[in-house]
C-alpha positions in Angstrom: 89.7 119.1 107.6 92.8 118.5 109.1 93.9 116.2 106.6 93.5 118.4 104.0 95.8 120.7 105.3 98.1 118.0 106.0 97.6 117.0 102.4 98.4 121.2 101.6 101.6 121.7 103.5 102.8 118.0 102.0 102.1 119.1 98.2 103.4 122.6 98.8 106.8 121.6 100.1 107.7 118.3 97.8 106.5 121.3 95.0 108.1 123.8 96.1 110.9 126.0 94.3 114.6 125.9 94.5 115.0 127.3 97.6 114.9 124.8 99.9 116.6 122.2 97.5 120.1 122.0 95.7 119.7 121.4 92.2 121.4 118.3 91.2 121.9 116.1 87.4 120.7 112.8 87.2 119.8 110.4 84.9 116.2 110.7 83.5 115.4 114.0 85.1 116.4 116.8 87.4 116.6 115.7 91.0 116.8 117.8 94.2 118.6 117.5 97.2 116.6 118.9 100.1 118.6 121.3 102.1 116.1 123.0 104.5 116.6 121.4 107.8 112.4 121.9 108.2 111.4 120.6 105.0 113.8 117.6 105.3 112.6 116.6 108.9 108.8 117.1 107.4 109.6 114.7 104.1 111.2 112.5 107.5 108.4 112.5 109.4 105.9 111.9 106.6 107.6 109.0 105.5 108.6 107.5 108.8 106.0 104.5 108.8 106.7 103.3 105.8 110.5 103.2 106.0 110.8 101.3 109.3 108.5 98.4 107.5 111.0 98.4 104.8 113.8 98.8 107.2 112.4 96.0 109.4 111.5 93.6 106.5 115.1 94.2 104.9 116.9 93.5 108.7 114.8 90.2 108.8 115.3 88.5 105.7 119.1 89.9 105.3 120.2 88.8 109.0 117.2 86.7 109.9 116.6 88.7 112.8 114.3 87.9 116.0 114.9 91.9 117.2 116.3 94.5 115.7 116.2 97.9 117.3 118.0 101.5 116.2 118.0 105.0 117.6 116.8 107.9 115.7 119.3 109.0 113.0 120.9 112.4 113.7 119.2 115.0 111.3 122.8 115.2 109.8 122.7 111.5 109.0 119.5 111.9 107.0 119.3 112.8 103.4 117.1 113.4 101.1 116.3 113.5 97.4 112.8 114.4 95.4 112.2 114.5 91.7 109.1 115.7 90.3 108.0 112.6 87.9 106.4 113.2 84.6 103.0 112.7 83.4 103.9 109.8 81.2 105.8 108.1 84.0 104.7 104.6 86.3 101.4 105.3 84.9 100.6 108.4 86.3 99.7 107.2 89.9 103.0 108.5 91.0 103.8 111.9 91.3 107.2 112.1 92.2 110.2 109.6 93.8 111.9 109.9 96.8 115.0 109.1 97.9 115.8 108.8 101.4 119.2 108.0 103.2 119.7 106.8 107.0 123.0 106.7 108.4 122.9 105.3 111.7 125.6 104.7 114.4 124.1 101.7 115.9 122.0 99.0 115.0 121.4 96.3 117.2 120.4 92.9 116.2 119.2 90.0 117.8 120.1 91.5 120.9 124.0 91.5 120.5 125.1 92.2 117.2 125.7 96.0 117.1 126.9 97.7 113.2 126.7 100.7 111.7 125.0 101.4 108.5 123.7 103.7 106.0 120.0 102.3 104.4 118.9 104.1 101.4 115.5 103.6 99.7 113.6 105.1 97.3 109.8 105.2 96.5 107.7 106.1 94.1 105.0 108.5 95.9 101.7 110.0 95.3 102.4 113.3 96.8 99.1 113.8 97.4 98.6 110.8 99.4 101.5 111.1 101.6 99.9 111.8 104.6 97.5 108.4 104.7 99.3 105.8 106.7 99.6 102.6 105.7 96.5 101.1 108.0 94.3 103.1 106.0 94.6 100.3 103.0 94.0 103.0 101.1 98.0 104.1 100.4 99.2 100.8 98.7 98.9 102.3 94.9 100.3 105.6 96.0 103.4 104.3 97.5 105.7 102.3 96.7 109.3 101.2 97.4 111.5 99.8 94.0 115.0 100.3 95.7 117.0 99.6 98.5 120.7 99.7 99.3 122.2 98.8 102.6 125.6 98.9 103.4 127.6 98.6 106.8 130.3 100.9 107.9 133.5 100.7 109.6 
């Protein structure tokens, strides 16, 4: 029951209208930048397993790092995109793609190695799905990372 209205409240806000999102041109669709502090920190939280695997797979093969350990990012640092994916699109698993931007003021690596960066990924999600984590074995179709970017800042 309860994950049913997980499942609910997940669809309703990556669905939901223009107000909680700035409408914004990009190629091959409209995109949305989500604005609403609660809908942004939801889309967060959802998502928060699978980014720190990406994030921790990217800091080990890009630095080949023992440890690498972060802070939370500062809801400021944290943006977030959604586009509602067409029916003819990745083979209609996906239902939308997600774009998710961490700035952070200190990453630690290896123990001594401190930077600042901003990570951005973006997935290809089943919106539906969202709320299985990855344990469950059964969220590997329904989520799925084909970007990344990092970059360091000064």
């Amino acid at each position: 029951m309860n994950k049913k209205v997980l499942m609910l409240v997940t669809l309703f806000f990556l669905t939901a209208g223009n107000a909680s999102a700035a409408k914004v041109t990009a190629v091959g669709g409209e995109k949305y930048e989500v604005k609403d502090q609660a809908t942004k920190m939801f889309i967060y939280d959802t998502m928060q397993v699978w980014m720190h695997h990406s994030l921790v797979d990217y800091y080990h093969n890009k630095y080949q790092a023992d440890s690498i350990s972060w802070g939370e990012p500062k809801p400021e640092g944290i943006r977030i995109w959604i586009r509602q994916l067409g029916p003819s699109e990745n083979d209609r698993i996906y239902t939308h793609l997600i774009k998710i931007s961490l700035q952070r003021d200190e990453v630690i690596i290896n123990d001594k190695k401190k930077i600042k960066t901003v990570d951005t990924f973006t997935y290809v999600v089943n919106a539906r799905l969202l709320s299985l984590c990855p344990e469950s074995g059964k969220s590997e179709k329904e989520f799925k990372l084909i970007n990344s970017y990092h970059k360091v800042r000064p």
